[in-house]
C-alpha positions in Angstrom: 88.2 92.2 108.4 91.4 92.1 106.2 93.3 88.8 107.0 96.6 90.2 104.8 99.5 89.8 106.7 101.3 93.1 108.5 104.8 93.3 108.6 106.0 96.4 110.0 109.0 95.3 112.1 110.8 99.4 111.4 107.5 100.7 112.8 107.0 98.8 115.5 110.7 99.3 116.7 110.1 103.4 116.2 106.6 103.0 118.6 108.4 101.4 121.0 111.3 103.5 121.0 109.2 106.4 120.7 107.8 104.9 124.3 111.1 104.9 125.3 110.7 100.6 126.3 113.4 97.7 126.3 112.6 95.2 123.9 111.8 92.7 127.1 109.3 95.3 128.8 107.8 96.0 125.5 107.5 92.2 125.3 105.6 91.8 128.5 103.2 94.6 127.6 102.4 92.9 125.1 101.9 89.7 126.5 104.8 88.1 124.0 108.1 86.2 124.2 111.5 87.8 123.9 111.8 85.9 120.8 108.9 86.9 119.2 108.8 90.1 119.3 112.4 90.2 118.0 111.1 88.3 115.0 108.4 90.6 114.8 110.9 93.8 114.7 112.6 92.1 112.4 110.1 91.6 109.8 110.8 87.4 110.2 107.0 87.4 111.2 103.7 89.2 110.5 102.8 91.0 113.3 100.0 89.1 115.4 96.0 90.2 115.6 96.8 89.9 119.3 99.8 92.3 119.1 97.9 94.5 117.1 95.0 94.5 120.0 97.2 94.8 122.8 98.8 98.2 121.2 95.6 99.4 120.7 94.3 98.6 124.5 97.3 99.3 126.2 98.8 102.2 124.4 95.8 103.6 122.5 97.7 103.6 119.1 96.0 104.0 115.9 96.8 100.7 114.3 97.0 102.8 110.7 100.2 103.8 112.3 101.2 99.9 111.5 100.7 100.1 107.8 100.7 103.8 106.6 103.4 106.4 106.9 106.9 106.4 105.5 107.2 103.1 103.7 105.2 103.6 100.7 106.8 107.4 100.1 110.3 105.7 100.4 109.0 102.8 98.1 107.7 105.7 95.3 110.4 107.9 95.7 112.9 105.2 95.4 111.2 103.9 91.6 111.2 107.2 90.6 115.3 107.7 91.7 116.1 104.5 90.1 114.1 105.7 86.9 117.3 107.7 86.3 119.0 106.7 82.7 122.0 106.3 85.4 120.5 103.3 86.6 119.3 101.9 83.2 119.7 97.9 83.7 119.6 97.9 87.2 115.9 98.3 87.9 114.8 96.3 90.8 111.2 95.5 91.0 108.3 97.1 93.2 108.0 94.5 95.7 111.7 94.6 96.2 111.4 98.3 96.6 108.7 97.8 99.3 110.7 95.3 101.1 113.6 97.9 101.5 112.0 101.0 102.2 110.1 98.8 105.5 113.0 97.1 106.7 115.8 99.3 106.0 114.2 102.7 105.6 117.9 104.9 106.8 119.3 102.8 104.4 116.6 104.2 101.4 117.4 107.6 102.7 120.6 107.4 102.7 120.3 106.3 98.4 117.3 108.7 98.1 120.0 111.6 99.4 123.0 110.2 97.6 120.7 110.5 94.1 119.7 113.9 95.1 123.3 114.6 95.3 124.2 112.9 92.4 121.5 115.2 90.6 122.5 118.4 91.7 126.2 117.6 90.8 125.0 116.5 87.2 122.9 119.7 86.7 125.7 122.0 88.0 128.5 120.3 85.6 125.5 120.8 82.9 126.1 124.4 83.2 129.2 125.1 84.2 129.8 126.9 80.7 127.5 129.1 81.7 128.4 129.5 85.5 131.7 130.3 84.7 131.5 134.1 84.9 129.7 133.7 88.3 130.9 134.1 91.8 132.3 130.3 93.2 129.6 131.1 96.2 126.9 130.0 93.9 128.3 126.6 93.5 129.2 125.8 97.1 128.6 122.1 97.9 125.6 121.8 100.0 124.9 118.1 101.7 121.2 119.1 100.4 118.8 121.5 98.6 117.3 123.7 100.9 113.9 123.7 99.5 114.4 120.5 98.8 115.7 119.8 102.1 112.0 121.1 103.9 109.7 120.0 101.1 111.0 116.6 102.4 110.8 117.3 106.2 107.1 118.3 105.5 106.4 115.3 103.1 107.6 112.8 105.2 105.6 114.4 108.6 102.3 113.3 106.7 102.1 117.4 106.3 100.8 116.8 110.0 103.0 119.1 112.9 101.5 118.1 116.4 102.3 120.4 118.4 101.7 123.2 116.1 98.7 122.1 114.9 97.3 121.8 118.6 99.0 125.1 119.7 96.7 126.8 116.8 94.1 125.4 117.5 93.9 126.1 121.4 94.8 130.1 120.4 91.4 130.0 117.8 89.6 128.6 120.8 90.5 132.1 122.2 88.3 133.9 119.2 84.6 135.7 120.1 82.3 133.7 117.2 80.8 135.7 114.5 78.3 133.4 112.6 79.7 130.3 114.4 83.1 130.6 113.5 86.2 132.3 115.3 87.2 135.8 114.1 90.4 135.2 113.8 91.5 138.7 112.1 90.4 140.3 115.3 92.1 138.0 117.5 95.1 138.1 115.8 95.1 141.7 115.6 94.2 141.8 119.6 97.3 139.6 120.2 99.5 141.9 117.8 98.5 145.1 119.5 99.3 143.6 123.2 103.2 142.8 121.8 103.6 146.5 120.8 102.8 145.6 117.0 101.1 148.4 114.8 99.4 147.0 111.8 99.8 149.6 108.9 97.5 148.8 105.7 98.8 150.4 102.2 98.6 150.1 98.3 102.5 148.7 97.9 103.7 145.6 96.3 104.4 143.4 99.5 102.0 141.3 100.3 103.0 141.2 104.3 106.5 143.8 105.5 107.6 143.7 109.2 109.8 146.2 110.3 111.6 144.8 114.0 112.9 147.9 114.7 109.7 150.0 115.0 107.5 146.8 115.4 105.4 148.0 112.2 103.5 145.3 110.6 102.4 146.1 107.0 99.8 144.9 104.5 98.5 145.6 101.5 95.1 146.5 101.0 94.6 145.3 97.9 94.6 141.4 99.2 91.5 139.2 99.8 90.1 139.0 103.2 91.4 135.4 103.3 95.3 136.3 102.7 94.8 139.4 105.2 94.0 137.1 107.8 96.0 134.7 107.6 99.5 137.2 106.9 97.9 137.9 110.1 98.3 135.2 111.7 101.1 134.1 110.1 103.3 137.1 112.2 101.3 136.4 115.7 103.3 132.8 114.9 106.8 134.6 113.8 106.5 136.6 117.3 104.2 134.7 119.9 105.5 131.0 118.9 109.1 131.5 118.1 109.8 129.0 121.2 107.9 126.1 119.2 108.8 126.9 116.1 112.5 126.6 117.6 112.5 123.7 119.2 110.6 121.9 116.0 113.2 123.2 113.5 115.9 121.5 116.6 113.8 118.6 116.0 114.4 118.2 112.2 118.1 119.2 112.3 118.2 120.6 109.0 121.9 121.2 107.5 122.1 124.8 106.1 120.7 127.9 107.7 118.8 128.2 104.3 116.5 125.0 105.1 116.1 126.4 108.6 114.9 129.8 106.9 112.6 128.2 104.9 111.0 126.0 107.2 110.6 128.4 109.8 108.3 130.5 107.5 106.7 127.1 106.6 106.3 126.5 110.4 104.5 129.8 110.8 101.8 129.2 107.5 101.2 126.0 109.0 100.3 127.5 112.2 98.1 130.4 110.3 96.3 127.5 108.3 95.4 125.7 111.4 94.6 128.5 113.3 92.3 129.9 110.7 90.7 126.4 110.3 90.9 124.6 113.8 91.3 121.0 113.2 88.5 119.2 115.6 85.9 121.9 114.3 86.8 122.1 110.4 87.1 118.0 110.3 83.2 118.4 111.4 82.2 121.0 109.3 83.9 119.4 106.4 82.2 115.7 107.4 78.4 117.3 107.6 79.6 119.7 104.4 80.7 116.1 102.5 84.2 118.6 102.0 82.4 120.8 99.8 85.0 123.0 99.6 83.1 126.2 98.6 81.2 126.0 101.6 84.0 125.4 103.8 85.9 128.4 102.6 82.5 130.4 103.0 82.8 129.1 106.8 86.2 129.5 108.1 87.1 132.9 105.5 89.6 131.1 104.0 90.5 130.8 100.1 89.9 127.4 98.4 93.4 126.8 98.2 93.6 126.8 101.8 90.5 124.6 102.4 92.1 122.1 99.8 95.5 122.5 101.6 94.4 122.1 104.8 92.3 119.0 104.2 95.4 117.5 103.1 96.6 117.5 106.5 94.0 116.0 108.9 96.3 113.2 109.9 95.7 113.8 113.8 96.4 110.0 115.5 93.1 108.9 116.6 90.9 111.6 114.7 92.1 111.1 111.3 90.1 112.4 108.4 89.7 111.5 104.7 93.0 111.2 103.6 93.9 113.8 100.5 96.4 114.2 98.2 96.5 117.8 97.5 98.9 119.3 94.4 99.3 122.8 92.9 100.5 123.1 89.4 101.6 126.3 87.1 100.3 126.3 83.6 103.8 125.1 82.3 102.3 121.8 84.1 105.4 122.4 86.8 104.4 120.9 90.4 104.9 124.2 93.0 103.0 122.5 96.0 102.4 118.6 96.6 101.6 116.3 99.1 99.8 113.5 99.5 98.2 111.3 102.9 97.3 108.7 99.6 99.1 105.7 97.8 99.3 108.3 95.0 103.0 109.3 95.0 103.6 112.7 92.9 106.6 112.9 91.2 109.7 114.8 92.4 110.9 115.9 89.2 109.4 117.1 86.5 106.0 117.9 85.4 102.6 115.6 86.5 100.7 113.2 84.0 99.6 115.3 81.3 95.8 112.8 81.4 95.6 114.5 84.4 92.4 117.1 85.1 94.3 119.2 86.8 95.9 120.2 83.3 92.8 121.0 81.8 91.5 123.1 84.8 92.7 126.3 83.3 90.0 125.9 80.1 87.7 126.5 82.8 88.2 129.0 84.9 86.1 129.4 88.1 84.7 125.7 88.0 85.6 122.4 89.5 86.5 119.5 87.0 86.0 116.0 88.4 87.9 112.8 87.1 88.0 109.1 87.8 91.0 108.5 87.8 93.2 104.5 87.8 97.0 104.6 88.1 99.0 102.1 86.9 98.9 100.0 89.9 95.1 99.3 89.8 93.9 101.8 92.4 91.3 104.4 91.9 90.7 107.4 92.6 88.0 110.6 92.3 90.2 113.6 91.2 89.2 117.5 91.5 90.8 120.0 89.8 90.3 124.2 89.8 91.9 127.2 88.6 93.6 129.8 90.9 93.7 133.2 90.3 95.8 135.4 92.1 95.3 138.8 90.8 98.4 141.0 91.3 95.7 144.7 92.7 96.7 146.8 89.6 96.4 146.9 85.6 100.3 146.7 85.3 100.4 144.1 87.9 100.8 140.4 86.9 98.4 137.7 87.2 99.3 134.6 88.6 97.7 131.4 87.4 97.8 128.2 89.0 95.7 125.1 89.3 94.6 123.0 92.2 94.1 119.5 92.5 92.5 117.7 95.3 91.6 113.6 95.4 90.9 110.3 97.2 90.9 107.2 96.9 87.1 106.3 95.4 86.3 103.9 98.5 86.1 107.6 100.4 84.2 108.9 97.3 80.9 108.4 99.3 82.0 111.2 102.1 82.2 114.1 99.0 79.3 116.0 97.7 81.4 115.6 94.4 80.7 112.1 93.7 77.0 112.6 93.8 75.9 112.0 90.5 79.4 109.8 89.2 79.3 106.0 88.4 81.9 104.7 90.2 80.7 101.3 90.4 81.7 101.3 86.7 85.7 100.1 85.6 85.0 101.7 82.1 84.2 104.9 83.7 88.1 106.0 85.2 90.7 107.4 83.5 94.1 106.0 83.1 96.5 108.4 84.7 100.1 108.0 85.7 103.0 109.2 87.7 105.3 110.6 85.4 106.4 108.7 81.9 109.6 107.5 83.0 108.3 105.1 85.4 104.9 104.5 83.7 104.1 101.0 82.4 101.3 101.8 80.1 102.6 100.6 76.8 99.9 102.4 74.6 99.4 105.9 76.2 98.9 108.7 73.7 100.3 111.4 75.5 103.4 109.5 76.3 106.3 111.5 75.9 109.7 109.0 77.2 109.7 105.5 76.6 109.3 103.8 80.6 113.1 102.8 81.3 111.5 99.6 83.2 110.4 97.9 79.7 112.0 97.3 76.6 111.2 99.0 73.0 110.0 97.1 70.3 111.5 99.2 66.9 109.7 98.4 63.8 110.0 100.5 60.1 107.3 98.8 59.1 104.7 100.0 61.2 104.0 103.4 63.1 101.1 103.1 65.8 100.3 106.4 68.0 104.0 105.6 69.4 107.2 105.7 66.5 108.0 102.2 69.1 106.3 99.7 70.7 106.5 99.0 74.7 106.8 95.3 75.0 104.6 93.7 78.0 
């Protein structure tokens, strides 16, 4: 057993708040002091083995809880907002990042939101040249981006929504089986027809069109199975959960009605992803399948995208899988979709490592790439990466290209059928990756594009490596 000291004081207070205790009858469940536990809280002591045991006996907590969550996304997104030329000079290091985002983590939101401020102000006085001729609505002061504003809700949730995710799961329990898995097109279709809802299928554009007024639900038939189901199931959610998917949206108090928008249609995917692939059942199949992913998308009807997706967010207290990162890129390298239950922090801004696999998925259409991949920190990891397709139905019709990248940290590596035949007993065999170059310290990386703003350059005229500089140690 690790002996490395915990200190979690913010998440300790948050589980006992969360239990609704006073500090003193806290103390006494746990058989401490006053005192201590204050200390404890307070991050002036590690938290005790025989804390940790009593919250595990007398609570039933899931002492990951203790050292996984928020603090190490507040710690990487904090390195990257201080990687800003803004703060050029005043670059404080890792640990001291780490220290904030445990003890003081409204504090780190509070400066993560004040540089997302500072950022969209920046890139709207960028082009106000431009923006001149346009109406002044499009440059109304909002306290946050709206996409922004969810992407963060989600990210900081571990991707993992309770109640929805049980709530889906109990209505796919409600399926008949057809080859030992629910059909969940005809269940959904069932529930549809008994609210009044006609499900029209036709050759048009839209991918899914309700119409309220005559309660018209329409598809188009040129989709996959997979995306048939799951628009599906994605308006049994909008109509026959609009009471959960309320009170969760009250629950994350977002500030513009364009957030709320946004994260009520997130609300219902996640709902239609954990529907179509039940939680207790897929983290089975996808243990005894070692998360082969074509075979779990052969099981559950779902797209590979959605099987990499949804592994991402098996983060159930107490029934926790493998934990993912999962991160969808467009062949300009942009990020569209990321999140990750890993150490491995993606960057906000900006495109990924360009070392990467997931960049050179599109050479390869229809195959799975595998890496070994080190960031700059020293951990490891086993990387997959595969193209996307998503054909638009017609010759006219545009096809959109994406790639999909899917990891864990290699001590997992033995739980995929992907690490089969790779050596990962063998430092010379991973990759160096990073996060983005800004706030990479690899001083000799061919494919760096920015000097790191955490080092300085060495300039000599003399001499020209792969780099026109040199990145002192």
């Amino acid at each position: 057993m690790s002996r490395q000291k915990i200190y979690a004081g913010a998440k300790l207070r948050d589980i006992r708040r969360r239990l609704d205790l006073t500090q003193k009858a806290f103390a006494e469940r746990l058989q401490v002091s006053l005192p201590y536990l204050n200390q404890m809280e307070n991050n002036h002591r590690p938290i005790a083995a025989g804390v940790v045991l009593s919250l595990v006996q007398e609570f039933g907590l899931d002492v990951t809880e203790l050292t996984s969550g928020d603090s190490e996304r507040l710690a990487a997104d904090m390195r990257e907002a201080l990687a800003d030329p803004v703060f050029a000079g005043h670059e404080p290091p890792m640990a001291d990042l780490q220290l904030a985002s445990s003890n003081a983590p409204a504090l780190t939101r509070a400066f993560l939101e004040l540089h997302r401020a500072y950022r969209r102000n920046h890139e709207r006085l960028a082009s106000l040249e431009e923006a001149l001729g346009q109406s002044a609505s499009h440059h109304s002061s909002h306290a946050q981006s709206p996409w922004e504003d969810v992407r963060d809700f989600f990210h900081y949730c571990d991707n993992y929504i309770d109640a929805v995710d049980r709530t889906a799961e109990r209505f796919a329990t409600g399926a008949q089986t057809i080859g030992g898995r629910p059909d969940l097109r005809a269940r959904a279709m069932e529930v549809l027809e008994q609210a009044g809802v006609s499900v029209r299928f036709d050759a048009g554009d839209i991918l899914r069109g309700y119409d309220p007024e005559t309660r018209t639900l329409r598809l188009s038939d040129r989709a996959p199975m997979a995306s048939i189901t799951f628009q599906l199931l994605h308006q049994v959610a909008l109509l026959t959960q609009s009471e959960l998917i309320e009170a969760t949206l009250d629950l994350a108090r977002f500030q513009s009605t364009e957030a709320t928008g946004i994260a009520r249609i997130g609300l219902a995917n996640y709902f239609a992803g954990a529907a179509l692939m039940p939680y207790e059942m897929f983290l089975e199949v996808a243990r005894v399948s070692r998360h082969d992913l074509e075979r779990l998308a052969d099981r559950f009807g779902a797209s590979i995208e959605q099987v990499a997706h949804r592994l991402s967010t098996l983060q159930r207290p107490g029934a926790k899988g493998v934990p993912f990162f999962f991160v969808r890129v467009d062949q300009a390298g942009t990020i569209t979709k990321r999140h990750s239950a890993t150490m491995l922090q993606f960057a906000r801004y900006g495109g990924a490592c360009p070392l990467w696999n997931v960049h050179r998925a599109f050479e390869t259409p229809g195959h799975f790439l595998r890496q070994l991949a080190e960031t700059p920190d020293g951990r490891r990891y086993l990387c997959l990466a595969r193209d996307v397709s998503k054909p638009g139905g017609s010759f006219r019709a545009p096809v959109r290209r994406y790639a999909i990248g899917l990891g864990c940290e290699v001590q997992h590596s033995g739980s995929l059928v992907y690490a089969d035949d790779l050596d990962v007993a063998n430092a010379h065999a991973f990759e160096p990756i990073g996060i983005s170059c800004r706030i990479c310290e690899r001083p000799n990386c061919h494919q760096r594009s920015v000097p790191p703003l955490e080092r300085r350059l060495v300039i000599d005229p003399n001499r020209r490596g792969t780099l026109p500089y040199d990145v002192e140690p």
